[in-house]
C-alpha positions as CSV (number, residue, x, y, z in Angstrom):
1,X,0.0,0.0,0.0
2,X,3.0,2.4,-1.1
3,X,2.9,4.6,-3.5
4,X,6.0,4.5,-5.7
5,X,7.0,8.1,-5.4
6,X,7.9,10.3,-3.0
7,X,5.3,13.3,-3.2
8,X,6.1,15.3,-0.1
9,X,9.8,15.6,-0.1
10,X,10.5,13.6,3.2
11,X,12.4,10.9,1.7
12,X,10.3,8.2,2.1
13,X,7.4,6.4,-0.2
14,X,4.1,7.8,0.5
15,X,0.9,6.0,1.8
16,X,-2.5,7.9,0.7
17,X,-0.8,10.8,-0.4
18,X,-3.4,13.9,-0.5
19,X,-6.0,11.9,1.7
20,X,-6.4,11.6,5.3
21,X,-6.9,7.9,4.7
22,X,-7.0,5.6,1.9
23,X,-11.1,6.1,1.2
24,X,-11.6,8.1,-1.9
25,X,-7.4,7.2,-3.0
26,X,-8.1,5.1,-5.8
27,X,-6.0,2.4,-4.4
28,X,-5.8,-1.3,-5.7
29,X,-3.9,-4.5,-4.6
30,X,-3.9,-8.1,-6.4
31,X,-2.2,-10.7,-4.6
32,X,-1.3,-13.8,-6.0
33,X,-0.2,-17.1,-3.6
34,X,0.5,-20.7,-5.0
35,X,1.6,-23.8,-3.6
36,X,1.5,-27.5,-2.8
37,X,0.8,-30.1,0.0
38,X,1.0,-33.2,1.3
39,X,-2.5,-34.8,0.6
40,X,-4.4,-37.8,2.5
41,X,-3.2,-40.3,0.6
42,X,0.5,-39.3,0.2
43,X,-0.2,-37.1,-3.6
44,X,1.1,-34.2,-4.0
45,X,-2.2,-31.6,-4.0
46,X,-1.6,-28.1,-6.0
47,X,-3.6,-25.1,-4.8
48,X,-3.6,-21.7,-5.9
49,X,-5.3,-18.2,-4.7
50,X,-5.8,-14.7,-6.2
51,X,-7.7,-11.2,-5.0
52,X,-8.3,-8.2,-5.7
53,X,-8.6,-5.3,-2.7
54,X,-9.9,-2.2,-3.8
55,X,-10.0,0.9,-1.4
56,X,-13.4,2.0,-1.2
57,X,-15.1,5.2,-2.6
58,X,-15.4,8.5,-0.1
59,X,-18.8,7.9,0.2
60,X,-19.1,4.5,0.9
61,X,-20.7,2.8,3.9
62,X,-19.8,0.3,5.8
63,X,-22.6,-2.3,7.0
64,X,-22.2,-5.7,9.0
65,X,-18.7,-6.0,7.6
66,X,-19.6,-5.4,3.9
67,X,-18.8,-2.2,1.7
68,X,-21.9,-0.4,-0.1
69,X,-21.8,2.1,-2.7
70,X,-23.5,5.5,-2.0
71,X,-26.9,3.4,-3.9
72,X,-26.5,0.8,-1.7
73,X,-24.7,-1.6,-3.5
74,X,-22.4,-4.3,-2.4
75,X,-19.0,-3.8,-3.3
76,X,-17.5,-5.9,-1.2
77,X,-16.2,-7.8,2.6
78,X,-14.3,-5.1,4.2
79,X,-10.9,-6.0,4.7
80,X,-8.0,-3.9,6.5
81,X,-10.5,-1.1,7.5
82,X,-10.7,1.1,4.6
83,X,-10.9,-1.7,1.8
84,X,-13.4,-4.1,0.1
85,X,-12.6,-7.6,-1.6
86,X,-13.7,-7.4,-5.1
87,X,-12.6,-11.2,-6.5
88,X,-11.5,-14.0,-4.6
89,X,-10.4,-17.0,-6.5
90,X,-9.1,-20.4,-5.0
91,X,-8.3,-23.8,-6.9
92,X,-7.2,-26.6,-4.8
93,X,-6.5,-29.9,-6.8
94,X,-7.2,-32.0,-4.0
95,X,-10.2,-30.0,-2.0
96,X,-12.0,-30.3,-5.1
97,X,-12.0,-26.0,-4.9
98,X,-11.9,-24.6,-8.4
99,X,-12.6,-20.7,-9.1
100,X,-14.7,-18.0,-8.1
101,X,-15.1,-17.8,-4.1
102,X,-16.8,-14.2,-4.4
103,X,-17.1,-11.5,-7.0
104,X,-18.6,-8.0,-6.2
105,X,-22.2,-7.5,-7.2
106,X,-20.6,-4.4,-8.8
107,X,-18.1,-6.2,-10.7
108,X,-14.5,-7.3,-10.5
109,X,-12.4,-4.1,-12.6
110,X,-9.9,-2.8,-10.9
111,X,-11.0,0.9,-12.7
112,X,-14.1,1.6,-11.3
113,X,-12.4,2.7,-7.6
């Protein structure tokens, strides 16, 4: 959740530059994970997860741990306080887990926050 830039001259990479927090920033993570375990039966089990976290709009609301647009439209579980999970994607050879876990009602793109 840096920036890559240092906009305020104090030598360091900013966070939220401009904003008191990150609501309202525009700010967007994807983190990708991967690997492998040991399944019941000895085989080597492959699994696999990807999000997206989107920092919410300034006039967002938080309700019962979800994110809702100004309309009142889901955009996602908050995560980290001023964020919302957008997509949530997990395949697990072995679990039998393959794909979408949850994707906003609003949609996934990273562009519309």
């Amino acid at each position: 959740w840096l920036s890559n830039k240092d906009c305020d001259g104090d030598g360091l990479l900013d966070r939220h530059y401009g904003y008191p927090s990150y609501i309202g920033s525009d700010a967007w993570l994807t983190n990708h994970q991967s690997g492998t375990y040991e399944g019941e039966n000895g085989e080597t089990c492959k699994w696999e997860y990807f999000v997206k976290i989107v920092a919410v709009p300034q006039d967002a609301v938080k309700i019962n741990g979800y994110w809702y647009t100004a309309d009142g439209r889901e955009i996602g579980p908050a995560i980290w306080g001023d964020f919302a999970t957008i997509q949530e994607v997990y395949n697990d050879s072995c679990a039998g887990s393959h794909g979408i876990q949850y994707l906003s009602p609003v949609g996934p793109g990273l562009g519309k926050w």
